[in-house]
C-alpha positions in Angstrom: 6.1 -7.4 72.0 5.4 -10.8 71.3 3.4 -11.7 67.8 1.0 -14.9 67.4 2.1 -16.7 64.1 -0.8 -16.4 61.5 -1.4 -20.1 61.2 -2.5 -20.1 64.8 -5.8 -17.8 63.4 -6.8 -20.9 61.6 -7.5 -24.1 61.6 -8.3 -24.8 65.2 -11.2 -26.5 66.6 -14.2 -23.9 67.0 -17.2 -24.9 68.9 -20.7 -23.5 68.9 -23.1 -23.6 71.5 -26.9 -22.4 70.9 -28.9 -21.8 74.0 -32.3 -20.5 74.3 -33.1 -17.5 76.1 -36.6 -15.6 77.7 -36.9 -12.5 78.3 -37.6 -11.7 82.0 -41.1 -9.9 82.2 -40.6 -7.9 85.3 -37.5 -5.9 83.7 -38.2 -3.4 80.8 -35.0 -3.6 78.3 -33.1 -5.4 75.8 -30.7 -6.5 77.7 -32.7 -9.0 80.4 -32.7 -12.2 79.3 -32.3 -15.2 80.9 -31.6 -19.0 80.0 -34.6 -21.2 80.5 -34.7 -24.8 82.2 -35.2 -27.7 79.8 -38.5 -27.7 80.9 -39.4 -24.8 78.4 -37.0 -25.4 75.7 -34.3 -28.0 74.1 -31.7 -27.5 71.9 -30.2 -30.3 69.9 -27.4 -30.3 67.8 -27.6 -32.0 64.4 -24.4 -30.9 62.6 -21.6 -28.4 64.3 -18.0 -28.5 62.0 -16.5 -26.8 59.9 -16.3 -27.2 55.8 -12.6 -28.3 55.5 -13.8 -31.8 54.1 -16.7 -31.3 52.4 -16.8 -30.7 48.6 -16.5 -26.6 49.4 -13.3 -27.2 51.2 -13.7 -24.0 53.3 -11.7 -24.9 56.3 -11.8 -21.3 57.7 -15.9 -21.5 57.5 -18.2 -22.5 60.9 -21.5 -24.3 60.1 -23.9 -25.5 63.1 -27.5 -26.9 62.3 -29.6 -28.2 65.2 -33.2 -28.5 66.0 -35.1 -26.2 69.3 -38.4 -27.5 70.6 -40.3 -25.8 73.3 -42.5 -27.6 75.6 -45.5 -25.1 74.5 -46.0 -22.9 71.6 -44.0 -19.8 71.7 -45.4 -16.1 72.1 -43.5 -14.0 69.7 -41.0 -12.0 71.0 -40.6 -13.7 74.2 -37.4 -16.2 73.7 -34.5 -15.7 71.3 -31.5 -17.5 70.4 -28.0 -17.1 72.2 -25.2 -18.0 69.5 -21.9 -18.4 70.9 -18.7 -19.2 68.9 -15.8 -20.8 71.2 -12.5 -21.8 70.2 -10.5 -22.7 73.3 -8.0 -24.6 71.9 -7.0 -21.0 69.6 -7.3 -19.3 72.8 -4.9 -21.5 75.0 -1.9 -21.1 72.3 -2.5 -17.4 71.9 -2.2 -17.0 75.5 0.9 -19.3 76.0 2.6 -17.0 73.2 2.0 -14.0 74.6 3.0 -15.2 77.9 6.7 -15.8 76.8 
């Protein structure tokens, strides 16, 4: 069995993506939602890094900030946030490891 060296678990480029989501009315249950057109909502990111060179120096620690605004006022309980973490370039190496 092949093992990944430990530095490639850190260090790598991770990317968040923040998408907004509505539920769908004609389904009953958690689990139907659906992304909405940028007619309803936009998300915009303001800050997505992580805290190697700031004053923290926490190089293994994500932060995104970012601003939603909906087109209309929002009925509670009817959108919700989709928060996904990516890190692709982590991914590619793993993979070409464990392929040898």
């Amino acid at each position: 069995m092949t093992s990944v060296p430990a530095h490639l678990w850190h260090g790598d480029i991770t990317q968040i993506r923040v998408r907004v989501q509505e539920r769908d009315p004609q389904i009953q249950s958690d689990l139907t939602w659906r992304h909405v057109a940028p007619e309803v909502a936009v998300v915009k990111t303001v800050f997505d890094d992580n805290l190697g060179g700031q004053p923290q120096n926490q190089p293994d620690l994500e932060m995104w900030a970012g601003l939603v605004t909906f087109a209309k006022a929002p009925e509670t309980g009817r959108f919700r946030l989709l928060i996904e973490e990516h890190d692709e370039e982590k991914l590619a190496k793993i993979r070409m490891i464990l392929q040898m």
